[in-house]
C-alpha positions in Angstrom: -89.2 100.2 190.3 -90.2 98.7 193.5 -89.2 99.9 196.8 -86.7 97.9 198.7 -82.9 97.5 198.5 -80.8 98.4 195.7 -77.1 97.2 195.1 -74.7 99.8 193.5 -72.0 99.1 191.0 -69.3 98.8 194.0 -71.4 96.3 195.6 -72.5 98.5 198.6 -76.5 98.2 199.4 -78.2 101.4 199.3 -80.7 102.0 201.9 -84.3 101.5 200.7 -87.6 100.3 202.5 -86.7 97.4 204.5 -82.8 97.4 203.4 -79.8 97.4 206.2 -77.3 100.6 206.8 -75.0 100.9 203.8 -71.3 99.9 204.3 -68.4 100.3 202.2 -66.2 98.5 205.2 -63.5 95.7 203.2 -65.3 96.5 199.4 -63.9 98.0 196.6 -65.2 101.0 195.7 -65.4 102.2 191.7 -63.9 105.9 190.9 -65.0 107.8 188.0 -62.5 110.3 188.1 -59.6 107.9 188.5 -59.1 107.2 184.4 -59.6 111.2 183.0 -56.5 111.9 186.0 -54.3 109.2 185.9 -53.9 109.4 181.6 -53.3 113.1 182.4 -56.4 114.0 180.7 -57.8 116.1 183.9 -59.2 119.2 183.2 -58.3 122.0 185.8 -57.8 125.4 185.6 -54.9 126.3 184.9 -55.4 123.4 181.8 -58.0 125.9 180.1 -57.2 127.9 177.0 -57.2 131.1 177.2 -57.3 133.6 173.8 -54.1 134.9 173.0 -55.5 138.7 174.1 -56.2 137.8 177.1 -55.0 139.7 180.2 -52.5 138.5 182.6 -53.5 139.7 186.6 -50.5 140.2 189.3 -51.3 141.5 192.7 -49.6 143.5 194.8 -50.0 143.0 198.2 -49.2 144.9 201.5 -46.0 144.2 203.4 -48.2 145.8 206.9 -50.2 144.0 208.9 -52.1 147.4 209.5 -51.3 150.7 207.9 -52.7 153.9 206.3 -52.5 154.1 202.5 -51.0 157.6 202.3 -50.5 157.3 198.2 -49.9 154.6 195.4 -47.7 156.1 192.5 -48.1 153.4 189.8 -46.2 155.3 186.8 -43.5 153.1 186.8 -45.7 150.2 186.0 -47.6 151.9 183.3 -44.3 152.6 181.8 -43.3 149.3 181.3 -43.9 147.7 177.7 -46.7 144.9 177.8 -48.6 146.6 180.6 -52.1 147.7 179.9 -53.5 149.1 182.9 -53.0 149.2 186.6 -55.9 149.1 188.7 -56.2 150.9 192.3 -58.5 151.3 195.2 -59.8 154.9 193.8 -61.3 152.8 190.3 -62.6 149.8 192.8 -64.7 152.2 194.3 -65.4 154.0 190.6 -66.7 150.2 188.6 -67.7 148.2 192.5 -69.7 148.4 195.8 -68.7 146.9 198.5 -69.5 143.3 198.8 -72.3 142.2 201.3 -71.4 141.4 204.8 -72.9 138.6 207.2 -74.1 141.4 210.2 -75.6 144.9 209.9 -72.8 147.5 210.3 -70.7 150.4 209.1 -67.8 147.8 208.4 -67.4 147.8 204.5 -65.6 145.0 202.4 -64.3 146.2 199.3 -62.3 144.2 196.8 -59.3 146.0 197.4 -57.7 148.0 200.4 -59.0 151.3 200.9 -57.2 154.0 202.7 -55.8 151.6 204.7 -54.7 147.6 205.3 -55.5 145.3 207.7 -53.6 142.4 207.1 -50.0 141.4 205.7 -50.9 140.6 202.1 -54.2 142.4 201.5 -54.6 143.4 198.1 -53.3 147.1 196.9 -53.2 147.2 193.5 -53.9 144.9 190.7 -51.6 145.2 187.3 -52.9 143.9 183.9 -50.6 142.6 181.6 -49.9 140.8 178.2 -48.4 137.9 179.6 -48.0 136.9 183.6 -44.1 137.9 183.7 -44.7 141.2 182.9 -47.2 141.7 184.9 -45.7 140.1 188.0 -42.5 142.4 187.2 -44.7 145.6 187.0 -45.3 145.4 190.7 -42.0 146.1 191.6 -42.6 149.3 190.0 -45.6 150.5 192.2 -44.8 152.8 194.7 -47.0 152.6 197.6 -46.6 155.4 201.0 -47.8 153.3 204.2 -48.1 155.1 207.5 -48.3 151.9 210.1 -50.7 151.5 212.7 -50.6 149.6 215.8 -51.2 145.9 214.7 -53.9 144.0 216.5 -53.0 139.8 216.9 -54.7 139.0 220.0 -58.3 138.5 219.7 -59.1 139.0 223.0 -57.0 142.3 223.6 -58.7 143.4 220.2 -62.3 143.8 222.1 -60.6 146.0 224.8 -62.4 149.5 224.4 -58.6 151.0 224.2 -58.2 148.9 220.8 -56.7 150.6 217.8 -59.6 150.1 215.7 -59.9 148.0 212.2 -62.9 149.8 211.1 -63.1 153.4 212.8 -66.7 153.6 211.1 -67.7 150.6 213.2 -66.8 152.3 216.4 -65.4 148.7 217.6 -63.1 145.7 216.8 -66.9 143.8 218.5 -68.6 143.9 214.7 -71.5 141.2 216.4 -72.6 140.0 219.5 -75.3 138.4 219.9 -77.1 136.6 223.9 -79.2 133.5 224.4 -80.9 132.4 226.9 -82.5 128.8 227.8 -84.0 127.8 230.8 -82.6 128.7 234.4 -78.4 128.9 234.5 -78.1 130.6 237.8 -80.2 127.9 239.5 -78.4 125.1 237.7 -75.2 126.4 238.8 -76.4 127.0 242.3 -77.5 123.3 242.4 -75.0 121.2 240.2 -72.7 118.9 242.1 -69.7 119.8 239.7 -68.7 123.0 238.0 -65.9 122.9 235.2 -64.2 126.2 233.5 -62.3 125.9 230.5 -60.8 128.4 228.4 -58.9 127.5 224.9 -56.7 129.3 222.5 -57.0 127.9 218.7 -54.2 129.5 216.2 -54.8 130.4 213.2 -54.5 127.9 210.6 -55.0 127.0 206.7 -55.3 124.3 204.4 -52.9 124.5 201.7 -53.9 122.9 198.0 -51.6 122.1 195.2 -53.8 124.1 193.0 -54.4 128.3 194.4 -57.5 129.9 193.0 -57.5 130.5 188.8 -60.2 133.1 187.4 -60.8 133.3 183.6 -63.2 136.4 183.0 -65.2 137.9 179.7 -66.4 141.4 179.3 -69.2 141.2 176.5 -69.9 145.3 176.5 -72.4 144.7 173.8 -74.7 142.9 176.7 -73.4 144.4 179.4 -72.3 140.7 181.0 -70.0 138.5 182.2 -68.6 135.2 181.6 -66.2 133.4 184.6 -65.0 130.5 184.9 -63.6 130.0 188.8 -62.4 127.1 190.4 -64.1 127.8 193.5 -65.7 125.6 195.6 -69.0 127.0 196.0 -69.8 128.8 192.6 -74.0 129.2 193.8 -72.7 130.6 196.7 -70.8 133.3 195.3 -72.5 133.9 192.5 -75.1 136.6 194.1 -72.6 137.5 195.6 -70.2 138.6 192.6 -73.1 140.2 190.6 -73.7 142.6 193.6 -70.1 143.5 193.4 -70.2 144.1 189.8 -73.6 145.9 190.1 -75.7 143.9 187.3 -78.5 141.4 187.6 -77.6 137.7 188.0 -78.7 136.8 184.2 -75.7 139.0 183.3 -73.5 136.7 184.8 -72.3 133.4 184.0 -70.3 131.3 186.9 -68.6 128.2 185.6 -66.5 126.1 187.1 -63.6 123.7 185.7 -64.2 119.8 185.4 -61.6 118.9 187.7 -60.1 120.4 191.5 -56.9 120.3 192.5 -58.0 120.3 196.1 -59.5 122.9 198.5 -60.0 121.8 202.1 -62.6 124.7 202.6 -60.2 127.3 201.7 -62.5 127.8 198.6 -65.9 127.4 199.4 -66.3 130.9 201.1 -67.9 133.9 199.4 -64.3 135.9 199.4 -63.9 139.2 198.0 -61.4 137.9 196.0 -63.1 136.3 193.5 -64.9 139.2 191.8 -62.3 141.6 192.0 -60.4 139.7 189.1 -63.5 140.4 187.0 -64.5 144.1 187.6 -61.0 145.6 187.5 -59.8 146.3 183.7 -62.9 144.7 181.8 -65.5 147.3 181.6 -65.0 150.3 179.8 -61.7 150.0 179.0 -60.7 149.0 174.9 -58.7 145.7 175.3 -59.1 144.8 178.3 -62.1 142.8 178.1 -60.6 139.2 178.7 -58.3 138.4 182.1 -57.1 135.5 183.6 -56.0 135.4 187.2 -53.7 132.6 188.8 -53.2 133.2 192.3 -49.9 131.8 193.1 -49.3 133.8 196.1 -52.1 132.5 198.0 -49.5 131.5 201.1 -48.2 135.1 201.2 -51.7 136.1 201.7 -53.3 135.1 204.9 -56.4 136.8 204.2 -57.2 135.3 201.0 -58.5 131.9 202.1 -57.3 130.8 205.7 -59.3 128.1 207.9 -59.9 129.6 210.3 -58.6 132.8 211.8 -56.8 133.0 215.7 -59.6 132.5 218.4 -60.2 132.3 222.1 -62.9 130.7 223.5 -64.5 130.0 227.3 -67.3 128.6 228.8 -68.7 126.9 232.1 -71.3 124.3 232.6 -72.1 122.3 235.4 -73.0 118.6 236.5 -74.9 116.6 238.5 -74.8 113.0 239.7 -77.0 110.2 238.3 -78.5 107.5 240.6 -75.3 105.7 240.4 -73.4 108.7 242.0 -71.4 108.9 238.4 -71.1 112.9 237.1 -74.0 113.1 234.5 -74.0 116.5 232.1 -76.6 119.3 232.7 -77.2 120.9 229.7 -76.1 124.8 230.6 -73.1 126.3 229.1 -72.8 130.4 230.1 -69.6 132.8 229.0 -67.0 133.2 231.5 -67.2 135.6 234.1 -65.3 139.3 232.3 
């Protein structure tokens, strides 16, 4: 092949040696997926098939935006016909760890609440069904004792040393904070023309999909593995990430994903707790519960479970000067706000 220009089946010219900027401006453009989705051929996750012993997961999730877990009573769900097991905080820390966190600190992340929640639909308690009715009626039979704590909205009134705290290990609702420093900012201050403050307030937000997360998961006891298939957005991501939770080495775990995505926006493609939690819970060591399949349709109810972005506050000053034309040019300094 010699170097140059190359033209695509849509037309467009790809950029080679010598060849203009690519433009897809006024052309039509060919779709692969179009035909598989529009003869309702797609493939997603909930299209899979599943083996009729499979597991059904429900959730149960807490009504508290931050509370003490005092007890979880879940006889009444074992009692009802079709359940197989109901799985709490006290066996998450029994089969998991806690899942790796981005800074170095006491804060742990575990795949269920522990002692206490910290956030209006943070997962309690996980029951395992024979179908998904059952198991979604077997939460009404959990009985869970909440003491609630003061809860924490504003992020700015969260880093006051008089907080209530998330983590009491931590010592802090701060978890990281981290200083840089370029050049001189107290001299370019002193000596810009202009100074502008600003301070802005982003709420919280979420993209919402048609299709919530699906997990289809394989205990093999004989080899000590796993087989998933997720429809999240960033399975290479996640998949160090789960086998650290499940404590075995990564060739015991296979990550696939489903051929098709019925959108995501970013709300999957973050390495969330709640993706190996649907795997670890009733699959090892316990005699039929080896196969589970997990279709989270209360994903809205959960804010935790794959928001945007969470409510922030941000501030900053920077400073100008004036070009030769006397119009404002940009110095490049930025420092926090005065506290």
């Amino acid at each position: 092949m010699t170097s140059g220009s190359t033209t695509s089946t849509s037309g467009a010219v790809n950029r080679g040696s010598g060849a203009h900027e690519p433009s897809y401006t006024g052309r039509a453009v060919r779709r692969f997926e179009d035909a598989d989705l529009l003869r309702g051929h797609g493939r997603f996750g909930d299209d899979l098939p599943v083996r009729p012993d499979t597991l059904h997961a429900a959730i149960l999730r807490s009504p508290h935006a931050h509370a003490e877990i005092l007890s979880v009573d879940v006889a009444g769900a074992l009692a009802v016909p079709g359940v197989d097991c109901v799985v709490t905080s006290e066996d998450a820390r029994r089969w998991t760890r806690p899942f790796a966190v981005a800074v170095k600190t006491a804060m742990e992340q575990w795949c269920l609440a522990i002692d206490r929640v910290r956030y209006v639909g943070e997962p309690v308690a996980v029951v395992l069904a024979r179908n998904r009715d059952t198991a979604e009626d077997a939460l009404e039979q959990i009985a869970v004792e909440y003491r609630p704590l003061p809860p924490i909205v504003d992020p700015e009134a969260a880093a006051w040393p008089d907080a209530p705290l998330l983590h009491p290990a931590v010592g802090s609702n701060v978890i990281s904070e981290r200083a840089f420093r370029y050049g001189d900012p107290e001299t370019a201050f002193a000596e810009a023309e202009h100074r502008i403050s600003i301070t802005t307030n982003y709420p919280r937000n979420s993209a919402t999909p048609i299709e919530c997360f699906v997990v289809i998961a394989e205990y093999f006891p004989g080899e000590e593995a796993y087989e998933v298939v997720a429809n999240f957005q960033g399975p290479f991501a996640m998949h160090p990430v789960m086998a650290m939770a499940l404590g075995v080495p990564g060739n015991r775990l296979r990550l696939r994903t489903p051929a098709h995505s019925g959108g995501s926006f970013g709300v999957k493609h973050a390495s969330s707790r709640h993706r190996a939690r649907r795997v670890g819970y009733g699959l090892e060591g316990r005699p039929g519960c080896e196969r589970l399949v997990f279709r989270s349709d209360s994903r809205l109810c959960a804010p935790g479970f794959g928001c945007g972005t969470g409510r922030r506050r941000s501030a900053g000053r920077t400073s100008a000067r004036s070009d030769t034309a006397g119009t404002p040019a940009p110095v490049l300094c930025y420092t926090p706000p005065e506290s």
